[in-house]
N, C-alpha and C positions, 0 to 999 in steps of 0.2 A: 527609487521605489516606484513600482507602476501606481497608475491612476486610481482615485478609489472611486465614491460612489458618482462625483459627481460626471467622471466620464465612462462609469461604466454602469448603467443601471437597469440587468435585466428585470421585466414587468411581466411575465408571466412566470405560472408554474414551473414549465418546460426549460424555460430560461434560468430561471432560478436553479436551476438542477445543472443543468449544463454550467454553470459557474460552480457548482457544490463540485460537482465530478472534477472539475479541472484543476480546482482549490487542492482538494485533497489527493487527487492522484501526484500534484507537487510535492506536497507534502511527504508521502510517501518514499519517492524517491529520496528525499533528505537524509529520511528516518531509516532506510535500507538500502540502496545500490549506489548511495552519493553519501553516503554516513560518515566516510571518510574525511573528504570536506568539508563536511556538515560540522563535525567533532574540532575541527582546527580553526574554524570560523566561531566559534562558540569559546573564546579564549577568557577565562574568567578577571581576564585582567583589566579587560575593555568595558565600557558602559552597559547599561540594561539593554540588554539585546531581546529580540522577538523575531521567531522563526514566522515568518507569512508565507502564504502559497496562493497562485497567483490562477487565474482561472484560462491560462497558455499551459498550464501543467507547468510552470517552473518553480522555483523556490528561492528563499531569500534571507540571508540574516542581516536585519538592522537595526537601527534605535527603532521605537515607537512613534507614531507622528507628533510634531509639535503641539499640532492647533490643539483646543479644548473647549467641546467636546470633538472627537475626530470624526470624520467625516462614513466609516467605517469602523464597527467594534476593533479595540485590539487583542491582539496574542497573547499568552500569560507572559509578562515581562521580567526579563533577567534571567532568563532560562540557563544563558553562561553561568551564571557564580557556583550553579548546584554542580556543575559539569565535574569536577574534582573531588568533591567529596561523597560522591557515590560510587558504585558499582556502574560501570557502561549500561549496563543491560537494564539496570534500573533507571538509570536516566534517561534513557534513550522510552523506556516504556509512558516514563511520570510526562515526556514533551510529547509525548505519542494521546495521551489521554487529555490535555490541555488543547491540544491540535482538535480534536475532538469534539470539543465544547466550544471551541472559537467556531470551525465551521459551523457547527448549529447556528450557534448567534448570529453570522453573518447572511445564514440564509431567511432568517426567521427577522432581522432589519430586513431585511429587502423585502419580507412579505408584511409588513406592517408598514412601511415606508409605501408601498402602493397599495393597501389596505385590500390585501387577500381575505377572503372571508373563512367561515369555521370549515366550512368545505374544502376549498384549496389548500389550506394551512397541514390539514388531516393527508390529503391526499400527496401533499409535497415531502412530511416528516414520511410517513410511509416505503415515498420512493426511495429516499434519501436509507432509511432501515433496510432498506433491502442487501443492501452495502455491506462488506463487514466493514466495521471500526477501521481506523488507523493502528489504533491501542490492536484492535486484534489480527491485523496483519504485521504489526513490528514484532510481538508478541510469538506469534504462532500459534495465537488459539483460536484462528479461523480456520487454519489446517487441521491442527488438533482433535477438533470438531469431526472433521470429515475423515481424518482418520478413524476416529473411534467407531463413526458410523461404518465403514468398509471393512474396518480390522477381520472378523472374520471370515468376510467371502472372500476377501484378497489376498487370505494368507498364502495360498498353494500359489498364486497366480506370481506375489511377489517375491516366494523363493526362486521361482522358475529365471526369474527378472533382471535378479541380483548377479546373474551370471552371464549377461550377454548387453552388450552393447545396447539394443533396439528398448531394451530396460529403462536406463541412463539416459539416453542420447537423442530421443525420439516423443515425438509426443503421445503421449498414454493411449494405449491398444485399443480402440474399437470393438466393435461385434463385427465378424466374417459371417456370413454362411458357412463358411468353411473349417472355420477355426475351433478353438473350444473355450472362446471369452461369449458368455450367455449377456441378456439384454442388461440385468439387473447392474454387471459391471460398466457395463458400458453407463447407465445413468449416475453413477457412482463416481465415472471421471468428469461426468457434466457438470459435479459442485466442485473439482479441483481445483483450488485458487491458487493464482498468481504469488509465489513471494515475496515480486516486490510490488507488481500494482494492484496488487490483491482483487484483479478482474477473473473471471470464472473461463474453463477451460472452452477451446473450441475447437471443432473435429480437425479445422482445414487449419491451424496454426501449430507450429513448431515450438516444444517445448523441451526444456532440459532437467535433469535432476540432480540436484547441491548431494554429494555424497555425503558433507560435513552438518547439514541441517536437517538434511534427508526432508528434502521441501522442494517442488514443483515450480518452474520458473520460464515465461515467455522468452522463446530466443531474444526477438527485440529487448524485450527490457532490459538481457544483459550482455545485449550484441554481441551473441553466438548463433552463428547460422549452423546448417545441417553439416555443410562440408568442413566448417572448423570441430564440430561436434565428435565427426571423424576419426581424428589425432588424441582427442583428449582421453586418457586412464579415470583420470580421479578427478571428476569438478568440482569448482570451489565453488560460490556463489560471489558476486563482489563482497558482498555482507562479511562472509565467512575469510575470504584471501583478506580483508583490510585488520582480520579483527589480533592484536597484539596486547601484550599485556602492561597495562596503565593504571598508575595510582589510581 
């Protein structure tokens, strides 16, 4: 397990954030393009496990720390044992909302542990909201959201969409001069979130679209480039290709 506070101890706001971000964008990954793994390492037969995330962007399933009290809040514990007697979708949401309330607390030690004031404290929870959830990127009701807001300016734009490659395959259309996408569109694919890192769209990055979630997704995140994007008919998401049917 990496280090906790005593070798890792951001002391400003800024810092504190940059650990919140990297925490949960691990996190993320667990709960969506690595769920896979995430699901098989969560073996309800094994000890009280906790999902942490790590401020590298990685992830981790292990016991909770020995010492007492720990040196860092921890993760809701025994996350494994529910793993079987739910619905996937539901488990995967209930450790997505737990994910959620661990990072608060861990950012919110670290701003009392260096005694941030009413100011900082305000200004750091703020940054941190700007975010969607964990809970609402595993969910999809960060997309949700920005669907419902676009649903009807988009509609004509996404029948058109549906039928061509650059639809699919490409990162969401722009405003031309030339074209017939007006501005309003274009600020509409500015809140597109990520599926799996739930980070917000950008002009100059390559994005793909899950036919099966019908959800928006960073080439990187699920290492698909343009020219593999290419060859593909029908994409999955990892989410979506991993998902089988389980007690």
């Amino acid at each position: 397990m990496e280090g906790g506070a005593a070798q890792y101890n951001p002391r400003t706001v800024e810092e504190v954030l940059k650990d919140f971000t990297g925490r949960r964008a691990g996190m993320i990954k667990a709960l969506t393009t690595d769920v896979e793994d995430f699901y098989q390492q969560c073996d309800p037969e094994k000890e009280n496990l906790c999902l942490y995330g790590y401020p590298s962007e990685q992830w981790e399933v292990n016991l909770p720390a020995e010492e007492v009290p720990p040196e860092l809040p921890e993760p809701a514990l025994g996350i494994n044992f529910a793993r079987d007697g739910m619905q996937e979708k539901e488990w995967l949401a209930l450790v997505a909302v737990h994910s959620d309330a661990w990072l608060l607390s861990v950012s919110f030690y670290f701003g009392a542990r260096f005694g941030f004031d009413r100011a900082d404290r305000k200004r750091l929870f703020n940054m941190m909201n700007d975010l969607p959830t964990i809970y609402e990127v595993v969910t999809g009701v960060a997309k949700k959201k920005v669907k419902d807001k676009s649903t009807v300016s988009n509609h004509s734009s996404n029948k058109s969409k549906s039928n061509s490659k650059a639809g699919k395959y490409s990162k969401p259309q722009v405003k031309d001069e030339d074209d017939g996408f007006d501005e309003e569109e274009e600020d509409e694919h500015g809140d597109t979130l990520c599926g799996a890192c739930g980070e917000n769209y950008a002009s100059d990055e390559f994005w793909i679209f899950c036919d099966m979630c019908e959800r928006w997704f960073h080439g990187n995140c699920v290492k698909i480039t343009p020219a593999k994007a290419e060859h593909i008919k029908q994409y999955k998401c990892p989410s979506c290709s991993n998902k089988r049917i389980r007690p």
